[in-house]
C-alpha positions in Angstrom: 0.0 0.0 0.0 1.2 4.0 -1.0 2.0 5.5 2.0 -0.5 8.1 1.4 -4.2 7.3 0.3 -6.9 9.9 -0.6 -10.7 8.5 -0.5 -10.5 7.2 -4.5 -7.6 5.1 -3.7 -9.2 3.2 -0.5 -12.5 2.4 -2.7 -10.1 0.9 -4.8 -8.0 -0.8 -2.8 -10.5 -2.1 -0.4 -13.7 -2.2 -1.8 -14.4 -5.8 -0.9 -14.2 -7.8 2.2 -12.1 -10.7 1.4 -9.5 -7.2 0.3 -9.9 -6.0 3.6 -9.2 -8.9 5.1 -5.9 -9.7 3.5 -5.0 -5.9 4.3 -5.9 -6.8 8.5 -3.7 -9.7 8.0 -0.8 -8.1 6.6 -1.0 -5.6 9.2 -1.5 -8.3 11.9 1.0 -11.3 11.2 3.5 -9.5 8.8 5.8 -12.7 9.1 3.1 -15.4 8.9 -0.6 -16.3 10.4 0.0 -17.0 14.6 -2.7 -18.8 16.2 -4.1 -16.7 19.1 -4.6 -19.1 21.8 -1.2 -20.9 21.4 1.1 -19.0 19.6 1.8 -21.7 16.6 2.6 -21.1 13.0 1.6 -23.9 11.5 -2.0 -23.3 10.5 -4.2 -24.4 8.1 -6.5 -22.4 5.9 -10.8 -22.6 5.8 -10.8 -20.5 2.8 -14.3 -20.9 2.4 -15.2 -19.6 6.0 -12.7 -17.4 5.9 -11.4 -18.9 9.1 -7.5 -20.5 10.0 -7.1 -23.8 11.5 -4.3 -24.6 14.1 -2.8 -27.5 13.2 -1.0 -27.8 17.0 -4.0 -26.7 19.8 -7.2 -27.4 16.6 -8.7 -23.5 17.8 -10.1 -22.1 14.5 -9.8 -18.3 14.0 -10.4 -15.2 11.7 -8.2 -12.1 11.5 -10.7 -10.1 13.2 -10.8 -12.4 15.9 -9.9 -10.9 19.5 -10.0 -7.6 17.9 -12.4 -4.8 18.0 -13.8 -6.4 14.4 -14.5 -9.3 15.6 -18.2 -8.3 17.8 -19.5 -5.9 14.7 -21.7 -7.0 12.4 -20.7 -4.1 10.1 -18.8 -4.1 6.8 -14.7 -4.2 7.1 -15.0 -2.0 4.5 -17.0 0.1 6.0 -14.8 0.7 8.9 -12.2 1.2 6.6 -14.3 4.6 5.6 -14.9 6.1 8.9 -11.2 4.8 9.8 -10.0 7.3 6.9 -12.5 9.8 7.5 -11.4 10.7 11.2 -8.2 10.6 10.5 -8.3 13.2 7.5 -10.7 15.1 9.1 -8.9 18.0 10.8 -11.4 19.5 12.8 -13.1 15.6 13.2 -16.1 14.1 12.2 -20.1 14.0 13.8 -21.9 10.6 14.2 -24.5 11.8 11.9 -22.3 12.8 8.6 -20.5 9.7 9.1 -24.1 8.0 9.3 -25.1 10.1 6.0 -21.5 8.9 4.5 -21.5 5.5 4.5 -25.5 4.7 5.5 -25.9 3.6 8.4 -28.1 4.4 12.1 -26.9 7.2 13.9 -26.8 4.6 17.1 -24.4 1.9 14.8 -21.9 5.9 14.0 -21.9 6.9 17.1 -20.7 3.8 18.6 -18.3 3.2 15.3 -16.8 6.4 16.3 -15.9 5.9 19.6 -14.4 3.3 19.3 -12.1 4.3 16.9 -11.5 7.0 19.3 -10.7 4.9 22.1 -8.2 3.2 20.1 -6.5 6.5 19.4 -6.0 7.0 23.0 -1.9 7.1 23.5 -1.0 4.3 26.6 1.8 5.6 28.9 3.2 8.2 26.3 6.6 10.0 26.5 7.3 13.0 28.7 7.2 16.1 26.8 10.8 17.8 27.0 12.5 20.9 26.0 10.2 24.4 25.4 6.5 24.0 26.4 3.3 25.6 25.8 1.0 25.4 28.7 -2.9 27.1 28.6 -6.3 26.8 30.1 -9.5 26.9 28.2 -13.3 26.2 28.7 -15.6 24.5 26.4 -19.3 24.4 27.0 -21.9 26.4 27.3 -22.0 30.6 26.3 -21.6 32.1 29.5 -19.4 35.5 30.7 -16.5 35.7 32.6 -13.8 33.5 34.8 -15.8 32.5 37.5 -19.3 31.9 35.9 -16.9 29.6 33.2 -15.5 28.1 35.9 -19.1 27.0 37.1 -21.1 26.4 33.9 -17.7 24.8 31.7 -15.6 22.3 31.2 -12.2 23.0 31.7 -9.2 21.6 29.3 -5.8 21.7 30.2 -3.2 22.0 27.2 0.5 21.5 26.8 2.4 21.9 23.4 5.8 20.8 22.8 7.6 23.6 20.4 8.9 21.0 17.4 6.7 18.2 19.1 3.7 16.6 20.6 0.3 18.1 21.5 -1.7 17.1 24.6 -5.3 17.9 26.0 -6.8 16.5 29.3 -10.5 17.4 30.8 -9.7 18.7 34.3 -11.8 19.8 36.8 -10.3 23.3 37.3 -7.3 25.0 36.9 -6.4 25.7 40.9 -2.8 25.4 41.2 -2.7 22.0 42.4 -3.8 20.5 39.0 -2.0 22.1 36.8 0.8 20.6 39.1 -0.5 17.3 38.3 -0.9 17.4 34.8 3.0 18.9 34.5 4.0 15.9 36.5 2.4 13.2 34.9 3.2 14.6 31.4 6.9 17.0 31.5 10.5 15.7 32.1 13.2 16.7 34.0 14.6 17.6 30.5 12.1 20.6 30.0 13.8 23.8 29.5 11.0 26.4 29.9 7.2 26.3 30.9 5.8 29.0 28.7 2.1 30.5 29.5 0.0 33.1 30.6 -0.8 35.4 33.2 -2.7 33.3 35.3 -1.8 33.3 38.9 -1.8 29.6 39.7 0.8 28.9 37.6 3.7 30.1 39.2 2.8 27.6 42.2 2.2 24.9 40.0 5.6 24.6 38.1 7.5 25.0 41.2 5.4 21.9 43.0 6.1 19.9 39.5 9.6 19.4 40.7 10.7 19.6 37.0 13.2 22.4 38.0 11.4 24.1 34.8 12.1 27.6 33.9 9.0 29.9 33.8 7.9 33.1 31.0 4.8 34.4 30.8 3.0 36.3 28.8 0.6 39.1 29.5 -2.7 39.2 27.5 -4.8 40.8 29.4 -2.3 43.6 29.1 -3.1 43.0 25.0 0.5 41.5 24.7 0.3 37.8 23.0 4.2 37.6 22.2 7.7 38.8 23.3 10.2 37.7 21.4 10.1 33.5 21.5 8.1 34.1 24.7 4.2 33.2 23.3 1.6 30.7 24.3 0.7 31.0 20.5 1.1 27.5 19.4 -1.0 26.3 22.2 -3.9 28.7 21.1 -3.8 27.8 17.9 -4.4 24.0 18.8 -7.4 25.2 21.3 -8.8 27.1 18.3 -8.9 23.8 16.4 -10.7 21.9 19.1 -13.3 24.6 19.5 -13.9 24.6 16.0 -14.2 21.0 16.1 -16.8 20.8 18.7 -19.0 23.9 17.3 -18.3 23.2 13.7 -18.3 19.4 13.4 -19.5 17.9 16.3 -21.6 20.7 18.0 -22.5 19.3 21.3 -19.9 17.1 22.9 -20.9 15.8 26.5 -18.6 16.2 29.5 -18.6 12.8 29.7 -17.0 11.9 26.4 -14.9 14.8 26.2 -11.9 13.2 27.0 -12.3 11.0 24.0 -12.9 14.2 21.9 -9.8 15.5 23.1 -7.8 12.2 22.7 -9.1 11.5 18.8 -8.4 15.9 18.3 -4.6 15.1 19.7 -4.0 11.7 17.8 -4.6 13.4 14.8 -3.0 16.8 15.0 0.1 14.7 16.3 0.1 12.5 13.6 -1.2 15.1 10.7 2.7 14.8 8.9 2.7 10.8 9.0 2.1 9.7 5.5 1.1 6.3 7.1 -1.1 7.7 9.2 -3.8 5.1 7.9 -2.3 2.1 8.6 -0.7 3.0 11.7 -4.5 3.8 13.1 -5.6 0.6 11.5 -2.9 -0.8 13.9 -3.9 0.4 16.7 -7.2 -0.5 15.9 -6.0 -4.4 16.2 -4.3 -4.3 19.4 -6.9 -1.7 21.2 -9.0 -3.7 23.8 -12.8 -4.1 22.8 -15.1 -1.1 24.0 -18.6 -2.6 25.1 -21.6 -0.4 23.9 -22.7 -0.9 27.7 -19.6 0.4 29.3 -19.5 3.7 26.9 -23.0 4.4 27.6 -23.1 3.5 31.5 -24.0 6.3 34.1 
């Protein structure tokens, strides 16, 4: 496969299931077929089920078994659509264009999508490094100033690597405490300099990080958004995105899901140079753990 692919190309490529299927393989055993349960190589094709055979434990298999395939009763190449869509998307992709798209229920879109999303999710990523970004938002409902935001919003946390990766988290406020924790969790000892704005609680937080990270601010409420290298610009720019995301995509994203919103919105702006974006998502995809529809839509 070309390491990029535009919507004709995938038709093409992977407009039938048995196509699909010899793609999920490839990307699955790229040596040769391993049995699941035991581990074996020697295996035996049921070409007419689709299905492998192990010759040494007899446990009969498909590609899409143990994956998040196997419990859908929707088209591979189907998934293969809304797979390609959210990743080209830039500012994402609602439930009920991809249900338009490809035609199916809006229940079978919205469920297709999060799972996908899910599978975007980075496990136990790096620790950002060198000159950072750090800014607050709030996403939610219109409402005026700090404190009634504060209330009536959802807060997002954002830290931008200058030359690197982009991450979002849904916090529960930005005291000075949290913003601690996120810089924790997600900076190394390597980081050179915290960049951000005036906010008061950030001082505090950098020094409780214990990353010994240098700290610039800039001032915009005094109407001052750079001085010299010292801007939160980058970091803005990627908040901009998100908002336009949820207002001109998906237009009402609950504070429960946000988090997933925010993972699929970072996956692809930190991927949006990888020519093999595709098959690296279709990757992750494989090895993700199954998402129950009950669990995603539990209290």
């Amino acid at each position: 496969m070309k390491n990029s692919i535009n919507l004709c190309s995938l038709i093409e490529q992977f407009g039938s299931e048995d196509k699909c299927r010899e793609y999920l393989e490839a990307l699955r055993w790229p040596d040769a077929v391993m049995c699941p349960r035991c581990s074996s190589v020697k295996i035996s094709r049921i070409v007419k089920r689709r299905q492998f055979d192990c010759d040494d434990c007899r446990y009969q298999f498909s590609v899409t078994a143990g994956t998040i395939f196997n419990d859908s009763h929707l088209s591979l190449w189907k998934w293969f659509i809304c797979v390609y869509l959210l990743c080209e998307a830039k500012k994402g992709m609602s439930a009920s264009q991809i249900k338009r798209t490809i035609g199916i229920s809006y229940k079978t879109a919205w469920y297709l999508c999060h799972r996908i999303r899910a599978a975007m999710k980075r496990v136990n990523p790096e620790p950002l490094g060198g000159v950072l970004e750090m800014d607050e938002t709030f996403v939610g409902g219109s409402t005026a100033g700090r404190e009634n935001r504060l209330k009536n919003k959802e807060v997002v946390i954002g830290i931008k690597q200058r030359g690197g990766e982009l991450r979002f988290f849904h916090a529960e406020d930005v005291k000075s405490g949290t913003l601690a924790k996120y810089i924790k969790e997600n900076v190394s000892k390597e980081v050179q300099v915290i960049m951000t704005d005036e906010w008061n609680a950030y001082p505090k937080a950098i020094r409780e990080s214990g990353t010994g990270a240098a700290h610039k601010t800039v001032n915009h409420f005094a109407g001052i958004y750079a001085m010299g290298d010292i801007t939160t610009n980058g970091i803005e720019s990627a908040f901009s995105l998100l908002k336009r995301g949820i207002v001109g995509s998906w237009h009402k994203v609950s504070a429960k899901h946000l988090e997933a919103y925010l993972d699929e919105m970072t996956f692809r702006f930190n991927n949006r140079h990888n020519p093999y974006l595709f098959r690296d998502t279709m990757i992750k995809l494989l090895e993700a753990p199954v998402l129950e529809y009950r669990k995603l839509t539990a209290a």
